[in-house]
N, C-alpha and C positions, 0 to 999 in steps of 0.2 A: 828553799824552793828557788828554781831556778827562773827567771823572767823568760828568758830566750823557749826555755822548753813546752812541746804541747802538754796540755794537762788533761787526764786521763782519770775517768770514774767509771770501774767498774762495776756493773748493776746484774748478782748472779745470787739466785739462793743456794748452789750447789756448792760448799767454801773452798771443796775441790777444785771442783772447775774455775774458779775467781781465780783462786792461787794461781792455777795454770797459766790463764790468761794475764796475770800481771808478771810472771816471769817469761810469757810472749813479749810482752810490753816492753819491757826492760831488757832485752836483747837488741832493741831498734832504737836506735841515732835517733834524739830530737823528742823524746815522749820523757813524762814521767806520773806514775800512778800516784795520786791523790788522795783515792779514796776506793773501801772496797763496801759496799751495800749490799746485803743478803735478803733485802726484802721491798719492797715499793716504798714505804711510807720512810725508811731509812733512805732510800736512795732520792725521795721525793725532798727530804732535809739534806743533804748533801746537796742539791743541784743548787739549793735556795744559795746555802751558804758557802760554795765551793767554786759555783758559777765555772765548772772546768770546759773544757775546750771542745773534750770527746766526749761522749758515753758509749762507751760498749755495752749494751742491751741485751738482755735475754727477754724472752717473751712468755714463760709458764712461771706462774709463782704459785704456791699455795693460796695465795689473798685477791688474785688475781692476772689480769693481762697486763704485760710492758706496754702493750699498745695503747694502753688508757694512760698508763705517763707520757710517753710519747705525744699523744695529740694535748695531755693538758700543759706542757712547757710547749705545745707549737701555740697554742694559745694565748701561754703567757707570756710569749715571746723569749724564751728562755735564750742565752746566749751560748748554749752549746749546740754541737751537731750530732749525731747520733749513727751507729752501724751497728744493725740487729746480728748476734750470735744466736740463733736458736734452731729447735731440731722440729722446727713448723715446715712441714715439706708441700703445703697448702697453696696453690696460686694465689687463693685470695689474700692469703697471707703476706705474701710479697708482694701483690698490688696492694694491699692498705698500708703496707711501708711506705711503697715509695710515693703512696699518694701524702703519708703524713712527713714525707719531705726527708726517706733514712739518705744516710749517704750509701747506703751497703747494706749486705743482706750477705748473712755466713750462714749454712746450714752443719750444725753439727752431725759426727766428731769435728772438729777442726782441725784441721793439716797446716802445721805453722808457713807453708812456702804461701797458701792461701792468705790467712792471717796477716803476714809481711806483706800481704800484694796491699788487700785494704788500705791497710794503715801508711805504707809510703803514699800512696795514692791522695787518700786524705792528708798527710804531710806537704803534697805538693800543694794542693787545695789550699790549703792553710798560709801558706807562704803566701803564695801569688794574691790571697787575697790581703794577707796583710802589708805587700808592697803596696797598693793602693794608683799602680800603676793602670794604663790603658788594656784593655783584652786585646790580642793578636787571636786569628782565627784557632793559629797552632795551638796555644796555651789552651784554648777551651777544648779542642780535639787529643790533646794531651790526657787531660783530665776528664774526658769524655770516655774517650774510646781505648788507653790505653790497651797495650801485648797482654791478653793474661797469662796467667802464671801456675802452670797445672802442679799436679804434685811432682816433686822432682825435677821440674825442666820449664821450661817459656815455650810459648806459641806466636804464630804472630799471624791475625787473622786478614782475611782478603779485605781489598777497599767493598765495602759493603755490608760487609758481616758486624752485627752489631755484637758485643759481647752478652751485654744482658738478654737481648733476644734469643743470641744462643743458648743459654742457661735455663730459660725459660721451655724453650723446644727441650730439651734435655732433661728434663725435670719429668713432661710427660712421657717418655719413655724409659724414664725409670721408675713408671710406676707397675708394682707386678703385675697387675692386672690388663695391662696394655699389650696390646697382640699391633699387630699390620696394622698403619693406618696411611689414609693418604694426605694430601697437603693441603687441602678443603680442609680436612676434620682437625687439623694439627693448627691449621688457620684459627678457627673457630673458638678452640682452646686458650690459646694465647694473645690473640685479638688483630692479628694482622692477617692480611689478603693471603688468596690462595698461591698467587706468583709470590709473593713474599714469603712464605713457608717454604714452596718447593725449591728457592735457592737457599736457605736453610739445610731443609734435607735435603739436598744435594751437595752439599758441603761438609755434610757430615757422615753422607756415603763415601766422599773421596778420605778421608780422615778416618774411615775404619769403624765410627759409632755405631752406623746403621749398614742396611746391606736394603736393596731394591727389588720389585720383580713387579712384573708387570699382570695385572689382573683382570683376564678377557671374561666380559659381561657375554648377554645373550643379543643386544641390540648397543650399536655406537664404540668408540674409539677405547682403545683397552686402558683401564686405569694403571699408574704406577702408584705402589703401595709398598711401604719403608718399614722395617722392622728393625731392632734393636740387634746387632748381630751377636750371637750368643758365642 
């Protein structure tokens, strides 16, 4: 076992998918897997006795939710950090992550250029906390707001655009059931103001997601209304 290296516990009942994910792991500088747990109550004795650095979390088990270990090591003060892997495509699901403190939030299948993004990211995290050093603004905008990193290629978004915000806008419109909506309704959705939506979707008409039109009522100013461009 290496001192220097982050330590890495895998928590997945699918042995498939684990497997996968530790030979994600083991492709990237600075990790090393630990441990692999295919069920809560194993992965709940590994955290006791393994204390690692990471967890990579799934959130469906036959015995139950990740999200119940999750809040009982945020309880016990458990010293690891945690990035949900799971195929919960739920808002509310990604808000009780990040309320129970995830570092990340992957929805499967997972695309390893995704995967790599995480985990350097939390690699950076990890450092800088362990230098023990002063925060500069940059280091926290660093690890804040980092480029993402789509499949295949990087992006690199405007001063304003948050990345999680964008994810979250994106999520409702890849739901099938979603038709035109305007930046009120898309507000509402995801919890931010209406001007704060419509530069959203307006950034993701200029990038090709969505497409615009404008939609004249019977009385007062025509609304613009965003769809998904097919």
């Amino acid at each position: 076992m290496n001192p220097g290296l982050i330590r890495v516990l895998i928590v997945e009942d699918d042995e498939r998918i684990s497997e996968l994910h530790r030979r994600f792991t083991e492709k990237l500088d600075g990790f090393e897997v630990v441990g692999l747990a295919n069920s809560l109550a194993g992965a709940a004795e590994m955290l006791e006795v393994l204390e690692p650095d990471l967890v990579l979390l799934d959130l469906f088990f036959p015995e139950g939710n990740g999200m119940e270990l999750l809040r009982e090591m945020r309880i016990g003060a458990a010293p690891s950090d945690f990035i949900l892997i799971t195929a919960a495509r739920e808002m509310a699901s990604l808000q009780e992550a990040l309320r129970g403190g995830a570092f990340d939030y992957i929805i499967k299948p997972v695309s390893f250029p995704r995967f790599q993004e995480a985990l350097q990211k939390y690699r950076d995290f990890f450092h800088l906390v362990r230098s023990g050093g002063p925060l500069e603004q940059k280091d926290v905008d660093h690890l804040l707001y980092p480029h993402p990193v789509a499949d295949g290629g990087s992006a690199t978004l405007p001063k304003g655009v948050d990345p999680l915000t964008l994810k979250k806008i994106r999520l409702v419109f890849e739901n099938p059931g979603v038709k035109d909506l305007g930046a009120e309704e898309v507000g509402a959705q995801v919890g931010v103001s209406r001007s704060t939506a419509r530069r959203y979707l307006e950034f993701m008409v200029s990038e090709g997601f969505l497409v615009a039109d404008l939609l004249y009522g019977a009385v007062g100013r025509p609304e613009r209304r965003y769809l998904r461009k097919s």
